[in-house]
C-alpha positions in Angstrom: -15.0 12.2 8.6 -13.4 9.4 11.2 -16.1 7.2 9.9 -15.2 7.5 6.2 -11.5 7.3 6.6 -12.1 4.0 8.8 -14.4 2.4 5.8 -11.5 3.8 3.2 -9.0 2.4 5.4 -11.0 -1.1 5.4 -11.5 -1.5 2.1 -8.3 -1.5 1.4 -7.2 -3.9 3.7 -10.2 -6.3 2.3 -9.0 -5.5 -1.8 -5.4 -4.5 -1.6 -5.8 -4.6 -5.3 -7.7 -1.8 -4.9 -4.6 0.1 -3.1 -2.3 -0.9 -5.5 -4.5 0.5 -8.4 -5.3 3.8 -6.8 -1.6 4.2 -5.7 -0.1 3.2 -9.2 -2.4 6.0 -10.9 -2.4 9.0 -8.5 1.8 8.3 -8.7 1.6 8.0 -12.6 -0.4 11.3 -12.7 2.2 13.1 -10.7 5.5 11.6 -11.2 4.5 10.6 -14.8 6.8 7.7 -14.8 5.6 3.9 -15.1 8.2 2.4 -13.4 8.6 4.4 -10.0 4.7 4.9 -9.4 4.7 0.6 -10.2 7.2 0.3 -7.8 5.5 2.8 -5.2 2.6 1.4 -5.2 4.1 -2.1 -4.7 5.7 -0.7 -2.0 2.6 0.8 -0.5 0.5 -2.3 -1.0 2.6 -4.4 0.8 1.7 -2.9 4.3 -2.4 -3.3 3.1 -1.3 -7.3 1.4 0.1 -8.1 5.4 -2.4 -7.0 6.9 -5.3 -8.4 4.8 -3.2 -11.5 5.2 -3.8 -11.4 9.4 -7.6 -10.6 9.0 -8.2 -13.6 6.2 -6.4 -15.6 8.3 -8.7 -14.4 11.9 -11.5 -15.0 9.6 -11.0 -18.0 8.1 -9.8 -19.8 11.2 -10.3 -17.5 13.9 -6.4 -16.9 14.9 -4.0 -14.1 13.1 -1.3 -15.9 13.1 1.6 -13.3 14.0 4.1 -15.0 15.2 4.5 -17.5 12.5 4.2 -14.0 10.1 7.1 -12.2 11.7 9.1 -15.0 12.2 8.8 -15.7 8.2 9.2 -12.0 7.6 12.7 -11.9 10.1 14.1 -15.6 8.0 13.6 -13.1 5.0 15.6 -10.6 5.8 18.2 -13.2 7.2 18.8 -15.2 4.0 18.5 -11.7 2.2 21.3 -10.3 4.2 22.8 -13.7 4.0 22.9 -13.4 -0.1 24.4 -10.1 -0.1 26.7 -10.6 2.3 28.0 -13.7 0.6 27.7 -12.2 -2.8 29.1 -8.2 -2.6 30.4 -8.8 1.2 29.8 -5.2 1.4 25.8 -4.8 3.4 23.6 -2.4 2.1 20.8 -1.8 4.6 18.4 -0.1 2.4 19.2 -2.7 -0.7 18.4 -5.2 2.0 15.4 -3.6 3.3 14.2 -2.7 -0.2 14.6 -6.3 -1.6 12.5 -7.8 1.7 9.6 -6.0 1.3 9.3 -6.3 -2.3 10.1 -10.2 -1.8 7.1 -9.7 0.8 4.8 -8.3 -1.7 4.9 -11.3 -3.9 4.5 -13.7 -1.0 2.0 -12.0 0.5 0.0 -11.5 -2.7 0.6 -14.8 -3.2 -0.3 -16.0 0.1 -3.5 -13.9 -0.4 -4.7 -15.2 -3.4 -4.6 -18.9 -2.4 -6.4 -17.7 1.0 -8.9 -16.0 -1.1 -9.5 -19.2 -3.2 -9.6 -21.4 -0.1 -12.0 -19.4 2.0 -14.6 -19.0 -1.0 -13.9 -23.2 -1.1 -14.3 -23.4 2.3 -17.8 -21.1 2.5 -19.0 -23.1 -1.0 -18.9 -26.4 1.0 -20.1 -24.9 4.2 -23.5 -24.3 3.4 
């Protein structure tokens, strides 16, 4: 049982796609609203999109990187608590914590595809 929840658990690190698909539709069959199970399984994915971010990154060249992650994750929520405090003056943690990790699921989808692309490159001209 360990075993099987360890090769769930790293296949969807290795296809967060895969995460975000499953997510979206067991939420859509329960909640039966489009909008809250998309933005539940955004939410969701986004742990799965970092961390298959760190392992592409080991695997590709051989260091995770972490430090430059969190540091890019903390400048987020800076200049997002920047924006609303210059914009409502009035700082809503969870608006602020919602809109950073939503802001990191398109940069680390992002940031996943292009490592995708440049690893299958990078394997291509290797051999």
């Amino acid at each position: 049982m360990v075993d099987f929840l360890l090769a769930s658990l790293g296949v969807l690190v290795t296809v967060p796609l895969l995460a975000w698909i499953m997510v979206y539709w067991i939420t859509r069959k329960i909640t039966r609203h489009k909008k809250r199970s998309f933005l539940f399984a955004t939410d969701v994915t986004t742990f799965f999109l970092i961390l298959s971010v760190i392992f592409t990154l080991y695997t590709i060249w051989g260091n995770a990187f972490l430090w430059p992650i969190i540091i890019i994750i903390l400048i987020l929520i800076i200049s997002i608590t920047f924006i609303y405090w210059k914009q409502n003056k009035d700082i809503g943690l969870s608006k602020i914590i919602k809109a950073t990790w939503r802001l990191n699921f398109l940069l680390f989808s992002s940031g996943y595809l292009v490592l995708c692309i440049y690893g299958l490159i990078n394997r291509v001209f290797a051999l």
